[in-house]
N, CA, C and O of each residue as an XYZ file, in Angstrom:
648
protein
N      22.226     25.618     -5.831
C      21.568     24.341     -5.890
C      20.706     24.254     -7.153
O      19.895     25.117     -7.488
N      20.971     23.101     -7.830
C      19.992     22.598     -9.508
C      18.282     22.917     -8.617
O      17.674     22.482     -7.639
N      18.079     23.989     -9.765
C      16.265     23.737     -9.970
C      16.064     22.210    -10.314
O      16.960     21.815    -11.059
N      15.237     21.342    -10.016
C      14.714     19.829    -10.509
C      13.509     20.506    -11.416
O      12.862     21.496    -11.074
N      13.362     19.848    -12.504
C      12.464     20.007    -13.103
C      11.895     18.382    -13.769
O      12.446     17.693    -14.627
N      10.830     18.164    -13.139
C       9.742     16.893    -12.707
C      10.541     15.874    -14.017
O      11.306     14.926    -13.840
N       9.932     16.602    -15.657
C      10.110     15.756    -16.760
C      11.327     15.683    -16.917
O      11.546     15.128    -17.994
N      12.600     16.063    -16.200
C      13.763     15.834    -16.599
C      14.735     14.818    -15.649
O      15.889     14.434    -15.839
N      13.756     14.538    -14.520
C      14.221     14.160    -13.264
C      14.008     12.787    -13.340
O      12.956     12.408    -13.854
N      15.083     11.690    -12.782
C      14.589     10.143    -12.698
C      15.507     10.342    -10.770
O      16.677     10.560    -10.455
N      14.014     10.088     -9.798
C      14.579     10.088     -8.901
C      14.849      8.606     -8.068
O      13.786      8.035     -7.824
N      15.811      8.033     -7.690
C      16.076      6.534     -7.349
C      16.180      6.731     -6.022
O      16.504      7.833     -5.579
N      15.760      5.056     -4.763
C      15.805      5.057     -3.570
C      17.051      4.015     -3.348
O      17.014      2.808     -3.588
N      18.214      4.791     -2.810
C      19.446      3.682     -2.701
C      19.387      2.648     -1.628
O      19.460      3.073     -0.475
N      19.309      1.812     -1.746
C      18.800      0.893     -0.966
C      20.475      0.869     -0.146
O      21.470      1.545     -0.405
N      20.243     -0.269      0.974
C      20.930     -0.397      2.362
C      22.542     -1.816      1.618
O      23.417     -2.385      2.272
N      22.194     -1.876     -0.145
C      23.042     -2.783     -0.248
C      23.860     -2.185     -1.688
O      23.477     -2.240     -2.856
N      24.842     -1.734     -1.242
C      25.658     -1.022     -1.905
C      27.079     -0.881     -1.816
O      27.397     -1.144     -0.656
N      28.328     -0.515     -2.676
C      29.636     -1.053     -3.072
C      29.966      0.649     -3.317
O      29.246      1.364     -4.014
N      31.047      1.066     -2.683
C      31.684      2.268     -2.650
C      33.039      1.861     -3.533
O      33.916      1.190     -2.987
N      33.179      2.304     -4.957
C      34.597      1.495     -5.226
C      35.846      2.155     -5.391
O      37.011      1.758     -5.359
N      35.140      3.624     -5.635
C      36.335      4.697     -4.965
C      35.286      6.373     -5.177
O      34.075      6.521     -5.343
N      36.129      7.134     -5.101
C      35.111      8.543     -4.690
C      34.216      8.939     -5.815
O      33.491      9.912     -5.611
N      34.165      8.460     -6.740
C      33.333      8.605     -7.977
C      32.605      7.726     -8.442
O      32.144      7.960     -9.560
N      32.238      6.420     -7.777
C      31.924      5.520     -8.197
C      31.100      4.553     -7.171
O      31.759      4.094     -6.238
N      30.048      4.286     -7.237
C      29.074      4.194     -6.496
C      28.533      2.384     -6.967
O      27.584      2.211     -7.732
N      29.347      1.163     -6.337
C      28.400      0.000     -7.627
C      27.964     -0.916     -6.871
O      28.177     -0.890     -5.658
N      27.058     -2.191     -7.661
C      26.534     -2.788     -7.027
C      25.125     -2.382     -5.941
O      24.795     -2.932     -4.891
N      24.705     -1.612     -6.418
C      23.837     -0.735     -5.511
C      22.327     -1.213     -5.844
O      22.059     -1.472     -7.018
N      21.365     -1.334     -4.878
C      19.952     -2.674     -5.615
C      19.305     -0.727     -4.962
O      19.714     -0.365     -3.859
N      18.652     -0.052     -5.532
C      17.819      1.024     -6.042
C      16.431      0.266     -5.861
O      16.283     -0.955     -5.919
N      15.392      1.264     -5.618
C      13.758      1.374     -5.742
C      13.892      2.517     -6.706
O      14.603      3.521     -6.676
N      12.829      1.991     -7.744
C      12.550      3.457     -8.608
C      10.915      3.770     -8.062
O       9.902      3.897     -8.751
N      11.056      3.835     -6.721
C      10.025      4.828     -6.282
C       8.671      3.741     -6.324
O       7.505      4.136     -6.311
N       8.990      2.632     -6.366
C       7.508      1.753     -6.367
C       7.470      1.044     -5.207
O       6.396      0.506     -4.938
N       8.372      0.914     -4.461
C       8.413      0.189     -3.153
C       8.620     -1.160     -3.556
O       8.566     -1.789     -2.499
N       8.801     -1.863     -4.370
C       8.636     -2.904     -4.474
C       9.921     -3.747     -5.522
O      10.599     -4.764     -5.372
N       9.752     -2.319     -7.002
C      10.659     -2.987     -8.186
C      11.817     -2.306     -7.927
O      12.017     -1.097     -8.044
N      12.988     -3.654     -7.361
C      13.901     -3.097     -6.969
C      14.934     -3.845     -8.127
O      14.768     -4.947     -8.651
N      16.194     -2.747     -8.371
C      17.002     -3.027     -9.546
C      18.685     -3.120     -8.910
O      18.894     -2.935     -7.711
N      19.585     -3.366     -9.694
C      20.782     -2.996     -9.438
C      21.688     -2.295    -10.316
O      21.772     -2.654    -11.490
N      22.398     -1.304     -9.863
C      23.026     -0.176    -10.865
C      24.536      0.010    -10.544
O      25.239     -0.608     -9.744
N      24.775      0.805    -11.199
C      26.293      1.414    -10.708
C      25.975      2.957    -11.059
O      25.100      3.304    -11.853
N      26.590      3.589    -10.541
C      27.040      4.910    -10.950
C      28.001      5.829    -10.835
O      28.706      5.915     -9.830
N      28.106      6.580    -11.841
C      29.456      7.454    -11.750
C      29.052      9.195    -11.443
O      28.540     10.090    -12.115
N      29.643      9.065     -9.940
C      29.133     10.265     -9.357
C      29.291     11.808    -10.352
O      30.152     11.907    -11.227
N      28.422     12.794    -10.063
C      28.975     14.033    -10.721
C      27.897     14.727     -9.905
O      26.930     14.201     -9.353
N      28.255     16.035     -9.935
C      27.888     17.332     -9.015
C      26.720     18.766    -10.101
O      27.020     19.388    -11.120
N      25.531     18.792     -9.324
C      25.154     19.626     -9.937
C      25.673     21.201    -10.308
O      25.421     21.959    -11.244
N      26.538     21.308     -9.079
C      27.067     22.925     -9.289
C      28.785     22.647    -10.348
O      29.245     23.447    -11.162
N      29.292     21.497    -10.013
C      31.019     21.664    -10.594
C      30.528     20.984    -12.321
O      30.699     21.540    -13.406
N      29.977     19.807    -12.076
C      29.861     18.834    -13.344
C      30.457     17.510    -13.283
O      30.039     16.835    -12.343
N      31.169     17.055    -13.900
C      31.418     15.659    -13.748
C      32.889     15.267    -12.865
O      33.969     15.618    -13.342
N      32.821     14.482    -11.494
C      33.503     14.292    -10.641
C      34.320     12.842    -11.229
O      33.865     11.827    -11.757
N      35.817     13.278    -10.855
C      37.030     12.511    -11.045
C      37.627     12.313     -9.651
O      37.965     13.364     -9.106
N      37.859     11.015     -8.854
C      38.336     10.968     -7.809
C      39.658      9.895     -7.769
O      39.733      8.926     -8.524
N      40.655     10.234     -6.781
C      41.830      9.504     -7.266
C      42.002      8.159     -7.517
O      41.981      7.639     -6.402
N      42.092      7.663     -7.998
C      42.518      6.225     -8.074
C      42.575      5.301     -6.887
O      43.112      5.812     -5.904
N      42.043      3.750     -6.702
C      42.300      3.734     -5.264
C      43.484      1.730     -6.165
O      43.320      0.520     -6.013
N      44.273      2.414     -6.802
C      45.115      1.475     -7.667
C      45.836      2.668     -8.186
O      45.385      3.767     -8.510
N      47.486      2.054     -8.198
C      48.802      2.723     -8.706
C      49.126      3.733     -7.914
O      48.859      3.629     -6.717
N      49.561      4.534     -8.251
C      50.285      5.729     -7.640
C      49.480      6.704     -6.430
O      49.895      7.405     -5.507
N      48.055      6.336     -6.975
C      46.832      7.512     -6.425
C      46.683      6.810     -5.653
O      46.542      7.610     -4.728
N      46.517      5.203     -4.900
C      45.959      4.503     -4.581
C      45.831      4.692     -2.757
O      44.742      4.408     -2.260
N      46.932      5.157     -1.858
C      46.815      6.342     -0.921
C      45.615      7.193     -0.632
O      44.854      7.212      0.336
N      45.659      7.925     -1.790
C      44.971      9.332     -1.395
C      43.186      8.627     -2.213
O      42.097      8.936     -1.730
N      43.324      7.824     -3.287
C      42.119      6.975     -3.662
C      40.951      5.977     -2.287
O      39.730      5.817     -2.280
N      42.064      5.489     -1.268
C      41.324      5.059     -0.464
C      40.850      5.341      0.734
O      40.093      4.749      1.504
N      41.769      6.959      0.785
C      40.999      7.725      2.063
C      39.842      8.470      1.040
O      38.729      8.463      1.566
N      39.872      9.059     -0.206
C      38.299      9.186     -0.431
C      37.057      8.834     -0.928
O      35.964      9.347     -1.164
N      37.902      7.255     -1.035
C      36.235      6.580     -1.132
C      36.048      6.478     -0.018
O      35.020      7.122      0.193
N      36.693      5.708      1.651
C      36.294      5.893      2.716
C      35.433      7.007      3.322
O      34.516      6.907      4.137
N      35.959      8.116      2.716
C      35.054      9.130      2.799
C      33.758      9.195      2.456
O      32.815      9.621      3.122
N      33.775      8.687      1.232
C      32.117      8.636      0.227
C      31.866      7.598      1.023
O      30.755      7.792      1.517
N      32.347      6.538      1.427
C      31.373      5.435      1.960
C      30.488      5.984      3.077
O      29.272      5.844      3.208
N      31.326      6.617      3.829
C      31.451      6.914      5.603
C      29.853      8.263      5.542
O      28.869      8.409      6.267
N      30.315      8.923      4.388
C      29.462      9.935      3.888
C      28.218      9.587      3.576
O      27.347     10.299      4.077
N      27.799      8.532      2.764
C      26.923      7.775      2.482
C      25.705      7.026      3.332
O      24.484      6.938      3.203
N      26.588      6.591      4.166
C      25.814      5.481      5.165
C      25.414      6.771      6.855
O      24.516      6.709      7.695
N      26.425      7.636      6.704
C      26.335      8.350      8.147
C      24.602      9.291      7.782
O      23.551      9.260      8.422
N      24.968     10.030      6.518
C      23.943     10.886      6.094
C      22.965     10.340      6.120
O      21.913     10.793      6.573
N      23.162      9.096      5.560
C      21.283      7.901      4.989
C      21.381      8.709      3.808
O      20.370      9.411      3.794
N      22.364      9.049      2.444
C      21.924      9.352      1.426
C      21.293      8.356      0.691
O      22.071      7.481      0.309
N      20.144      8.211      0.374
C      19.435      7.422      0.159
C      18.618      8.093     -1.110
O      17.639      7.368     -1.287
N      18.610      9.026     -1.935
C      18.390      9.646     -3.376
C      19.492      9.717     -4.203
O      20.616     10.157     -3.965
N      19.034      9.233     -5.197
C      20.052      9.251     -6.775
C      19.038      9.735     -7.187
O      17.879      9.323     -7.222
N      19.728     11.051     -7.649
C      19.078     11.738     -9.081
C      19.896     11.910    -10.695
O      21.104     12.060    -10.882
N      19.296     11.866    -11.261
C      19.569     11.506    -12.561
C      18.809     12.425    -13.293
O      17.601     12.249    -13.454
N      19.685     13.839    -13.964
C      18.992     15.013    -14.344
C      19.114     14.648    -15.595
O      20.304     14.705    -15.905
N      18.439     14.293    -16.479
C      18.430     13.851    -18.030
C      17.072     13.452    -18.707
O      16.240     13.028    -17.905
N      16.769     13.490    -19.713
C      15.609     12.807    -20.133
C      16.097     11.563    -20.072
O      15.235     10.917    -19.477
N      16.888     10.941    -20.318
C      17.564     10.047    -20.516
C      18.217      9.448    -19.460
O      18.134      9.944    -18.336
N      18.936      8.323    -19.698
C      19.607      7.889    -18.532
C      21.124      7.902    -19.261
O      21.666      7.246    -20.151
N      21.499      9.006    -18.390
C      23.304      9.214    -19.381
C      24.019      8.213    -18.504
O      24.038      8.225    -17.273
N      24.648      7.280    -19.368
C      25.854      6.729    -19.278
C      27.198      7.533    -19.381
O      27.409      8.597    -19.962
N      28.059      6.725    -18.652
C      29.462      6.942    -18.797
C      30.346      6.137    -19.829
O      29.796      5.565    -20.770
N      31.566      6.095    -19.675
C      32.339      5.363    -21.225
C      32.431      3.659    -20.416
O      32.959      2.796    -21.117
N      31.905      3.200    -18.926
C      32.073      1.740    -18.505
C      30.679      1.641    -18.405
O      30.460      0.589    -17.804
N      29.111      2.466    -18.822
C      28.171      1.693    -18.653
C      27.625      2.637    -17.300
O      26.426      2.915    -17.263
N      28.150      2.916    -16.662
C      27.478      3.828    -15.135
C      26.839      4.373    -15.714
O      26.946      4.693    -16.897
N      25.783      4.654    -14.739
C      24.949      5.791    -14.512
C      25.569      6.928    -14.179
O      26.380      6.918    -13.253
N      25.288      8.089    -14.884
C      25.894      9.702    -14.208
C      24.784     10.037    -13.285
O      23.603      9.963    -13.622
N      25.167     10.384    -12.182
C      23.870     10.871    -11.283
C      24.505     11.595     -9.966
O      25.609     11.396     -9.459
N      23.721     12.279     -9.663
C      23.841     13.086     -8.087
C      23.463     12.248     -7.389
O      22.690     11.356     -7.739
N      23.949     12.390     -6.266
C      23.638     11.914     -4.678
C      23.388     12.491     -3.616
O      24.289     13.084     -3.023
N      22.275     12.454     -3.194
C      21.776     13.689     -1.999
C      21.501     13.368     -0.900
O      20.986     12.253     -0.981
N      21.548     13.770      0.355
C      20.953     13.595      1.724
C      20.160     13.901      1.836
O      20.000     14.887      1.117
N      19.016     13.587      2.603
C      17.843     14.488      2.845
C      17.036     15.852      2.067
O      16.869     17.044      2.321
N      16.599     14.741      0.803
C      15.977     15.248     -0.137
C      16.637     16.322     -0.778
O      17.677     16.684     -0.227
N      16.195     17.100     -2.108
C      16.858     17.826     -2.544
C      16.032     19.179     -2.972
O      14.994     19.253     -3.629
N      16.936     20.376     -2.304
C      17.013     21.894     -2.306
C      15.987     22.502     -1.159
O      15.364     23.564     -1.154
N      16.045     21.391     -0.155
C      15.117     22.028      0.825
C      15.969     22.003      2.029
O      17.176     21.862      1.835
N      15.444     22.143      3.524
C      16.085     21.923      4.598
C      17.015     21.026      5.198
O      16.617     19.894      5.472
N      18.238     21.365      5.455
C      18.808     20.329      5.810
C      19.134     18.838      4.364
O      19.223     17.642      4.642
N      19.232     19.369      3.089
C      19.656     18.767      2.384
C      20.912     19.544      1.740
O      21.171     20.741      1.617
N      21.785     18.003      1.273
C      23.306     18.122      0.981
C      23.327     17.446     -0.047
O      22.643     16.425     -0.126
N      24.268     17.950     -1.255
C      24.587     16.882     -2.336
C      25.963     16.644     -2.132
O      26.795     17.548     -2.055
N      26.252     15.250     -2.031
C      27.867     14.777     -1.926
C      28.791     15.404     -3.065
O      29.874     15.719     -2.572
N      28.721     15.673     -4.359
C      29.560     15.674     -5.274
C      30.222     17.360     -5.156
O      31.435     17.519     -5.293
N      29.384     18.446     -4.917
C      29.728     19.780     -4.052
C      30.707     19.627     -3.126
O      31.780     20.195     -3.327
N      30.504     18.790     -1.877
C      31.005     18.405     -0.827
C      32.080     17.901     -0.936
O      32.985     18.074     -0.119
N      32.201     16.898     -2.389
C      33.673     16.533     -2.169
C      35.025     17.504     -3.008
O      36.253     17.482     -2.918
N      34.026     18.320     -3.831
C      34.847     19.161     -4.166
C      35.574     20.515     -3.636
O      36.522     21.175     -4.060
N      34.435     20.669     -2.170
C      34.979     21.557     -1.256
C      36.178     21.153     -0.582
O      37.097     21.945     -0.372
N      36.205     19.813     -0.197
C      37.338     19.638      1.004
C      38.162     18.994     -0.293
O      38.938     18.278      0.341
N      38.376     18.858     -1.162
C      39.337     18.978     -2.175
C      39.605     17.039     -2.854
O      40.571     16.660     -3.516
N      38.674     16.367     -2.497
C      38.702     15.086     -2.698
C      38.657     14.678     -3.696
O      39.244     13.623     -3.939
N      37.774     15.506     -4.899
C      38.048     14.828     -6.286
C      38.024     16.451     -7.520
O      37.666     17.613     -7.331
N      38.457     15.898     -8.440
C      38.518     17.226     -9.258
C      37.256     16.747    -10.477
O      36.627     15.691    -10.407
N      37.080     17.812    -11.585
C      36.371     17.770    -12.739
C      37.178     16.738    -13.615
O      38.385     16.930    -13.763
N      36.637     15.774    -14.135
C      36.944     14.758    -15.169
C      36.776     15.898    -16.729
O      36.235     17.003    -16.776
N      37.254     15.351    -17.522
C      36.939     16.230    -18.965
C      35.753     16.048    -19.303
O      34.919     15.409    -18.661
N      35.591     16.604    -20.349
C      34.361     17.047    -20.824
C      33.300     15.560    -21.563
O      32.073     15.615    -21.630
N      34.118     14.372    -22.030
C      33.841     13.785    -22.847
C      34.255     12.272    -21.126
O      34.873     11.237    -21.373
N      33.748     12.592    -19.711
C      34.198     11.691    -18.980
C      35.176     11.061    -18.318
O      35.300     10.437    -17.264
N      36.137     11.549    -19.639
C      37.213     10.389    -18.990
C      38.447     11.128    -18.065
O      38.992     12.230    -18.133
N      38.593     10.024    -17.225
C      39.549     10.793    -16.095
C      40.599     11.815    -16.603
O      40.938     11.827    -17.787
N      41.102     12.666    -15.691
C      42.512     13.226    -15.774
C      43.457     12.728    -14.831
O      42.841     13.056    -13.817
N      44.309     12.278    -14.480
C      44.961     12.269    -13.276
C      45.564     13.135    -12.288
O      45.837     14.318    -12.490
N      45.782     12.434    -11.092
C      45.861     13.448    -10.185
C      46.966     14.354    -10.180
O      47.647     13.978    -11.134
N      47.422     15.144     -9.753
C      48.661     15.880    -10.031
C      49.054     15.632     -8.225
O      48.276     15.460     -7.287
N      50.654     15.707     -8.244
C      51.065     15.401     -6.780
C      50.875     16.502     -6.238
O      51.784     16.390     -5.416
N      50.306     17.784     -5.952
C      49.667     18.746     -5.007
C      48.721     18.096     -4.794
O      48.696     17.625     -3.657
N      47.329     17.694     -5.862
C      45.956     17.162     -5.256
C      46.417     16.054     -5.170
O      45.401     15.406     -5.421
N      47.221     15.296     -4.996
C      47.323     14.266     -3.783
C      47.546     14.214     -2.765
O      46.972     13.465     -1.974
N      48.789     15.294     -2.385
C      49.089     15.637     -0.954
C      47.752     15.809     -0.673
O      47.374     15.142      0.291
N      46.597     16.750     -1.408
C      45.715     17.636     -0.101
C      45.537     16.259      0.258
O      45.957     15.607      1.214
N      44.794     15.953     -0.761
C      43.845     14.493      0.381
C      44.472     13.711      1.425
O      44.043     13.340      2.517
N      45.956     13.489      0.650
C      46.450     12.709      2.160
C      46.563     13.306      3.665
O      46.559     12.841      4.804
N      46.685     14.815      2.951
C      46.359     15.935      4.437
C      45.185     16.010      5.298
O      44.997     16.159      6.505
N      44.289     15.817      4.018
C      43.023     15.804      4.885
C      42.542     14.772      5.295
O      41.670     14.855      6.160
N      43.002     13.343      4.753
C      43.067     12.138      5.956
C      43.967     11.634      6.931
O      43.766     10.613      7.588
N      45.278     12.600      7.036
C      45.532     13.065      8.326
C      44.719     13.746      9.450
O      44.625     13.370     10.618
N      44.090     14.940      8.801
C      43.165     15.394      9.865
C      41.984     14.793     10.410
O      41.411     14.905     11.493
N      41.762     14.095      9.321
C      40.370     13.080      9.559
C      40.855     12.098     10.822
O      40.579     12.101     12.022
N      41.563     11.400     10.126
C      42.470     10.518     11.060
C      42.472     11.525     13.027
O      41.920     11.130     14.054
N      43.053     12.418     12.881
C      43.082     12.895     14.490
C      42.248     13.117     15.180
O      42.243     12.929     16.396
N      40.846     13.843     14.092
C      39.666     14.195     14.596
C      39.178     12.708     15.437
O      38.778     12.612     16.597
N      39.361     11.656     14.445
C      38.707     10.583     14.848
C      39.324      9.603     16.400
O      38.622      8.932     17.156
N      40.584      9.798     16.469
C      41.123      9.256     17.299
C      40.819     10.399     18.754
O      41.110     10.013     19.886
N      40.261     11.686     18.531
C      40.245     12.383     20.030
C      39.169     12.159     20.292
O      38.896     12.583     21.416
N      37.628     11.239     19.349
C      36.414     10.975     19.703
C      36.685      9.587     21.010
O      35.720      9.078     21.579
């Protein structure tokens, strides 16, 4: 788990009105920067403190399958947890090559009890891979598409024996 270090940290409160537009991509989202009051609207392009910058499949063309079981995921992930922190490890506010924000997303605060960062998480159950170095996507290869469609098969059964 990222040490936070105060002067490098911009920590945001994701507010309850927000746009999942596929597993990397977080928009339309109205944020508190911590004043209770001055509230903004952003987008962002997810990435992981332990992997680096998250690429998730397409939820358009070929990927578009295995793209919309894992933004469902990030949504489902999102709203179930109450991730409700965007962090943004930069002096700066790094953009992506459409204007996003690069930032983590955490549950229940970050590096203490009972806190989770999504972008780890989706790289465990195999939902999105590392984008290159300079942002821009790679595409999926048809193995990491099967997984995901595998693993929203399983999702899928888990959910139907609730």
């Amino acid at each position: 788990m990222a040490i936070r270090e105060s002067w490098r940290t911009w920590r945001f409160l994701l507010g309850d009105s927000f746009r999942v537009y596929d597993a990397d991509t977080i928009t339309q989202a109205t944020v508190d920067r911590g004043l209770g009051d001055l509230r903004m609207r952003m987008s962002f392009r997810l990435t992981s403190s332990v992997q680096g910058p998250i690429n998730g499949p397409e939820v358009t063309g070929r990927e578009r399958p295995a793209g919309l079981i894992a933004r469902d995921y990030v949504r489902a992930w999102v709203t179930e947890n109450r991730a409700r922190e965007v962090w943004l490890s930069s002096a700066q506010w790094p953009l992506d090559l459409y204007g996003r924000v690069v930032a983590e997303v955490w549950a229940g605060g970050v590096a203490g009890p009972g806190c989770a960062e999504l972008g780890p998480h989706l790289f465990d159950l195999g939902l999105v891979v590392l984008s290159r170095p300079d942002g821009a996507r790679v595409p999926f290869t048809d193995e990491q598409l099967a997984r995901v469609l595998k693993f929203g098969m399983k999702l899928k059964k888990r959910r139907a024996r609730r």
